[in-house]
C-alpha positions as CSV (number, residue, x, y, z in Angstrom):
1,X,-3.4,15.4,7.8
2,X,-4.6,17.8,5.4
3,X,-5.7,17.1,1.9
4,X,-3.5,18.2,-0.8
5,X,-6.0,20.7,-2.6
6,X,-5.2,22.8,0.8
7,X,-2.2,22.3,0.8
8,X,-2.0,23.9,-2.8
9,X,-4.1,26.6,-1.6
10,X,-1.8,27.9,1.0
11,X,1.0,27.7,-1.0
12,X,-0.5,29.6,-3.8
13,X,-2.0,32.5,-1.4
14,X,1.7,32.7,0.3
15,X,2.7,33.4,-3.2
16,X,0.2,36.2,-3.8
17,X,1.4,37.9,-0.8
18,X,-1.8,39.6,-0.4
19,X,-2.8,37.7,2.9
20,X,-1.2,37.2,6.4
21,X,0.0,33.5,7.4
22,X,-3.1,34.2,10.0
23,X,-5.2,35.3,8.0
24,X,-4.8,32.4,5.7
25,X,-4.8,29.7,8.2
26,X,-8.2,31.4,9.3
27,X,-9.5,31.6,5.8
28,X,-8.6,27.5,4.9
29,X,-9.5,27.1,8.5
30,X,-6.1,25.0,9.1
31,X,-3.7,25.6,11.6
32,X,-1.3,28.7,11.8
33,X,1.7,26.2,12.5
34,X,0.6,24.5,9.1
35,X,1.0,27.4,7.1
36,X,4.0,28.4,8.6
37,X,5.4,25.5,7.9
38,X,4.7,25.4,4.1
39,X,5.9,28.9,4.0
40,X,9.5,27.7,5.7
41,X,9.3,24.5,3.3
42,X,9.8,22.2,6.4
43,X,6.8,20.1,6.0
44,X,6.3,18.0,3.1
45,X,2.9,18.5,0.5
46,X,1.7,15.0,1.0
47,X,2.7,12.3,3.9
48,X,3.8,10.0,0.9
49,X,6.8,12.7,1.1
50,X,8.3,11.5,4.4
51,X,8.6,8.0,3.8
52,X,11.9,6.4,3.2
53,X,12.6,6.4,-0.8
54,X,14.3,3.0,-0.6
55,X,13.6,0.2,-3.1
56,X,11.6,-1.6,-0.5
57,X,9.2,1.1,0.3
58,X,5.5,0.4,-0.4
59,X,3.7,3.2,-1.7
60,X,-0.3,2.4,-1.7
61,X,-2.5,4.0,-3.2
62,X,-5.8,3.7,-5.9
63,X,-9.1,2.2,-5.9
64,X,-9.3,-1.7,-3.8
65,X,-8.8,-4.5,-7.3
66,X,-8.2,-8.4,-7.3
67,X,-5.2,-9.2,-6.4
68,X,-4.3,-12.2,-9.2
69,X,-2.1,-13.8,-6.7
70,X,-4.6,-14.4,-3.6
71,X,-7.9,-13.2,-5.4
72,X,-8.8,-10.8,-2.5
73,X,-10.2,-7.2,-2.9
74,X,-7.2,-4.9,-2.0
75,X,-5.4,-2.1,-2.5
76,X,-2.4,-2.8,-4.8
77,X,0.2,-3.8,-3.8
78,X,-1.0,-6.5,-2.4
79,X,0.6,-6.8,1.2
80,X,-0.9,-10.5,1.8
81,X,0.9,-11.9,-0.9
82,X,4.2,-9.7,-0.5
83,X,4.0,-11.3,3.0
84,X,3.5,-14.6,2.3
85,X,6.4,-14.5,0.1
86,X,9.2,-12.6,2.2
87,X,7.9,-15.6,4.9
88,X,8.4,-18.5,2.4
89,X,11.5,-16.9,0.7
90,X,14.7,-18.2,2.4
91,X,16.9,-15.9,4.7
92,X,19.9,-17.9,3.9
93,X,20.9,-16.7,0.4
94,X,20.6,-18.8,-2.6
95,X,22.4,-21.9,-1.7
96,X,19.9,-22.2,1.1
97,X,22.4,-22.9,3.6
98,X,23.0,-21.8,7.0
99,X,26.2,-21.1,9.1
100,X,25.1,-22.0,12.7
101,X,29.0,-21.9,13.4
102,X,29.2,-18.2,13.4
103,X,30.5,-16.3,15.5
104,X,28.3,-13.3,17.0
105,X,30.8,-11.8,19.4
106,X,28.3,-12.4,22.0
107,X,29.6,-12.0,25.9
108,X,27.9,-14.6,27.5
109,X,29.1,-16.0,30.7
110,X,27.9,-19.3,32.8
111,X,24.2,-20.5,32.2
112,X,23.3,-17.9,30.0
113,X,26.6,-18.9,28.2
114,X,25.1,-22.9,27.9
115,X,21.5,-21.9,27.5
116,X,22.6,-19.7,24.4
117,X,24.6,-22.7,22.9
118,X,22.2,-25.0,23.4
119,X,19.2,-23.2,21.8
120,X,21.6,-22.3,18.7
121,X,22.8,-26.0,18.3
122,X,18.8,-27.2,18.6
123,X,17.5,-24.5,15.8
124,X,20.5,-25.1,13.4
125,X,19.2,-29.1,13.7
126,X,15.0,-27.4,13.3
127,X,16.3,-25.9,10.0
128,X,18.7,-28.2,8.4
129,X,16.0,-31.0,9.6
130,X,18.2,-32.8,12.1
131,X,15.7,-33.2,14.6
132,X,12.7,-31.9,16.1
């Protein structure tokens, strides 16, 4: 990865014209293929770029801080504590209950047919505390 200052560079020397794609590449001492690649526009500035823009995506970045949930010295967000709490949150929705009745579609035949039921009948009694 390059830093971003190059990055700028090349991409302000492509739009002088007044230099090769070599010749720049030699000059910033990156590779060719790097410059080339700015100059198509097929790879990104930064890295940050080709991450997934979803609503879950973590971008990190900054100087290391307290975290006021766990008190450790990190770099916000705080991945420890977003952990802990997608661990402890429940998977079953708001009411809290599971449907261990479901049906999965599964094509299971003989003994891997009976071994499948009975591990879904024990972990539906694990989690509505049945048994043990």
């Amino acid at each position: 990865m390059i830093p971003a200052w190059k990055v700028q560079a090349v991409q302000t020397l492509l739009a002088e014209g007044h230099m090769s794609q070599r010749q720049i590449a030699k000059h910033l001492q990156v590779w060719r293929g790097i410059v080339a690649g700015i100059a198509r526009g097929t790879r990104p500035a930064c890295r940050c770029a080709e991450r997934a823009a979803g609503p879950d995506t973590v971008l990190r970045g900054g100087p290391p801080e307290r975290c006021p949930g766990c008190g450790g010295l990190v770099t916000m967000p705080c991945l420890a504590c977003r952990t802990r709490a997608a661990r402890t949150a429940r998977p079953c929705g708001a009411a809290g209950s599971c449907d261990f009745n479901e049906r999965l579609e599964l094509r299971l035949f003989g003994l891997d047919r009976t071994r499948y039921e009975e591990l879904r009948a024990r972990r539906g009694a694990e989690v509505l505390g049945l048994g043990s």
